[in-house]
N, C-alpha and C positions, 0 to 999 in steps of 0.2 A: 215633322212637318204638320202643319195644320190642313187636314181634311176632312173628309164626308166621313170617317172611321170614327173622327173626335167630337162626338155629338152630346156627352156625357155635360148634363148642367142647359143645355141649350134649350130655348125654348120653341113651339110653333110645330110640332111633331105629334101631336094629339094624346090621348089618354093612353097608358101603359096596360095593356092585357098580359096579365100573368096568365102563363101557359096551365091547362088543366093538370092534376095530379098525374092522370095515368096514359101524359104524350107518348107518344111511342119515342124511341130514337131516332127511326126516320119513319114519317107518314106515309111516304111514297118510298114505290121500290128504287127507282131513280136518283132520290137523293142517298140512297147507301152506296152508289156507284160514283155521284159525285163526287162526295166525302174520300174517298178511296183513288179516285186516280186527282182528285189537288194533293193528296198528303202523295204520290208517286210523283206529280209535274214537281212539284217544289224539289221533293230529293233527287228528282233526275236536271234537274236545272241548276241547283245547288253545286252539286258534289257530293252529297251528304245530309246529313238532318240539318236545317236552319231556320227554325221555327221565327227569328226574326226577320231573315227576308223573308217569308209568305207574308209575316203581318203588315211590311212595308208595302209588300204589292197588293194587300187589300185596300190600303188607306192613299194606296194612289188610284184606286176606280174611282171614273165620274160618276156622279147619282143616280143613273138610269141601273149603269152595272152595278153597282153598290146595293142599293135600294129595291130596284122594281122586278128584280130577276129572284128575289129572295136570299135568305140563309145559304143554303148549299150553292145557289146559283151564284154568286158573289164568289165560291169558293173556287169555283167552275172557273169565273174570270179571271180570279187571280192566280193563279196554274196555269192558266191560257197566256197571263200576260209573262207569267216568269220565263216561258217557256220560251218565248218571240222573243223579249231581249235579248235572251243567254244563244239563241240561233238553232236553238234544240227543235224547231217549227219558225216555218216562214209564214211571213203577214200574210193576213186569210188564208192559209192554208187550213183552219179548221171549219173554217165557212164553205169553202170550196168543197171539202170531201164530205161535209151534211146534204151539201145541193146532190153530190153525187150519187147520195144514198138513197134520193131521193127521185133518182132516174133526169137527172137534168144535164147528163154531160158536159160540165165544163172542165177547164183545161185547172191544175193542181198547178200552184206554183214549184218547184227543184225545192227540194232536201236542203237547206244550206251546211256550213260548218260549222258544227256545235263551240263554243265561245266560252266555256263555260269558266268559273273562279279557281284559283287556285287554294282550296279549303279543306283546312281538316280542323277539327275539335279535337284539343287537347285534352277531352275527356268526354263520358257520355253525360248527359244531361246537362242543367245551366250552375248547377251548385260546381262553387269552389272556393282556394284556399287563398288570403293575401295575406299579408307579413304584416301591412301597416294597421296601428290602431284604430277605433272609430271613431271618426272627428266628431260626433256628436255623441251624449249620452238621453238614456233614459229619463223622462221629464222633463227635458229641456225643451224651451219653444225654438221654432226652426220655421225658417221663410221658403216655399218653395222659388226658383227662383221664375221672376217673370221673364222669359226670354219664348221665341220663337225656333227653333232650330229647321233650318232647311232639309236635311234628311229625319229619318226616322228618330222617332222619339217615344218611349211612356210614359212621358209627365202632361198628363192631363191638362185641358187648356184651362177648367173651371179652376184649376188647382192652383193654376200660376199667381204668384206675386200676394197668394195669401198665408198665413202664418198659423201655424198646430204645434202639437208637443207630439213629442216621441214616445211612441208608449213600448214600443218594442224594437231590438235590434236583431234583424236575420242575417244567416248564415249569408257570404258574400255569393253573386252571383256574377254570368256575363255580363257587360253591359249592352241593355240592346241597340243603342245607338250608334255605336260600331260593328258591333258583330252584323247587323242587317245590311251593311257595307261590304261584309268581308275585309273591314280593316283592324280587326283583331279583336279576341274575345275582352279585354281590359274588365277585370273580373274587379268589383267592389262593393263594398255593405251597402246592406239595404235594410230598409229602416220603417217599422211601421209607425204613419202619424196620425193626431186624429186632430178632425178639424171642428169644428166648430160650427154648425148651419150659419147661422148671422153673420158669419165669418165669411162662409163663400155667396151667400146670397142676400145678405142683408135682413134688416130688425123683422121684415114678413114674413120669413121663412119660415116652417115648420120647427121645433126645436126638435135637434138628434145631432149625434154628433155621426163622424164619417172617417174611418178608418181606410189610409189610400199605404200601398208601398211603396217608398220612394228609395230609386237611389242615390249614394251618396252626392254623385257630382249635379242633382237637382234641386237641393238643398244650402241654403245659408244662414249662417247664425244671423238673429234679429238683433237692430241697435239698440 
């Protein structure tokens, strides 16, 4: 899906600040605790590790949560929101028990019934094995394709409907577009292309070229 997540290529977002050499991991103590209970809301909303729903439930926060709450605070939201789907926490129930902590007595919404997916991973991590050959080789130019997909996606919006070569073939992986579904890991090659600046931005751009992973079913041979 195209959201506030796909910003990659876009313009009107100001100058880029590359982080100092010696950032900490987390600047605040707060954000080590963040980090720590999104990577808990996700596998307790889950069922298990599923690194592509979390990413799906970041790229569905509006701009405020996305944006104005920062890095870990975005992380926050989206554990909060996995959580409320899947029935694992009822709506504002984590607003309600902040107020409470805060001495303001109000009333907590009931516990609901956890909802949760029926998932397990056929292995740990995203690496695995398919039988069928690589529909593309090495050096060959290849279209990503231009399409929108309504669920989750990794194919870059800057990427779409432009055209690179293959510079490398990786080991196959899950695909995320399903697995962030929980409608099956559907494991397949994945392909590193490189693009061309002028290619995705036209004759003013900078000259470099831009190495993206793509996988297979993102990809189509050029006429």
């Amino acid at each position: 899906m195209d959201g506030i997540a796909d910003m990659g290529g876009t313009q009107g977002w100001g100058p880029v600040h590359p982080p100092p050499p010696d950032e900490p991991v987390f600047a605040e103590d707060w954000q080590r605790k963040a980090f720590a209970l999104a990577i808990l809301s996700s596998r307790v909303a889950s069922g298990g590790i599923n690194t592509d729903a979390f990413r799906h439930a970041l790229e569905r926060l509006d701009r405020a949560a996305y944006l104005d709450d920062g890095y870990f605070g975005r992380w926050l939201n989206a554990g909060e929101l996995m959580l409320t789907e899947r029935s694992v926490l009822a709506p504002g129930a984590i607003e309600a028990r902040a107020r409470n902590l805060r001495g303001e007595h109000v009333e907590e919404p009931p516990i609901p019934t956890p909802d949760r997916p029926h998932y397990a991973p056929t292995a740990e991590g995203s690496l695995r094995s398919v039988e069928a050959a690589p529909a593309f080789g090495v050096g060959e130019r290849v279209r990503a394709k231009d399409i929108s997909p309504a669920g989750h996606t990794r194919l870059p919006g800057y990427i779409r409907g432009h055209t690179g070569v293959v510079e490398l073939i990786q080991p196959a992986h899950v695909l995320p577009d399903t697995n962030a579904h929980f409608l099956g890991e559907n494991p397949q090659h994945v392909y590193s292309v490189r693009f061309d600046s002028h290619e995705l931005w036209g004759a003013d751009a900078e000259p470099f070229t831009l190495t993206v992973e793509m996988y297979e079913s993102y990809l189509e041979t050029t006429a």
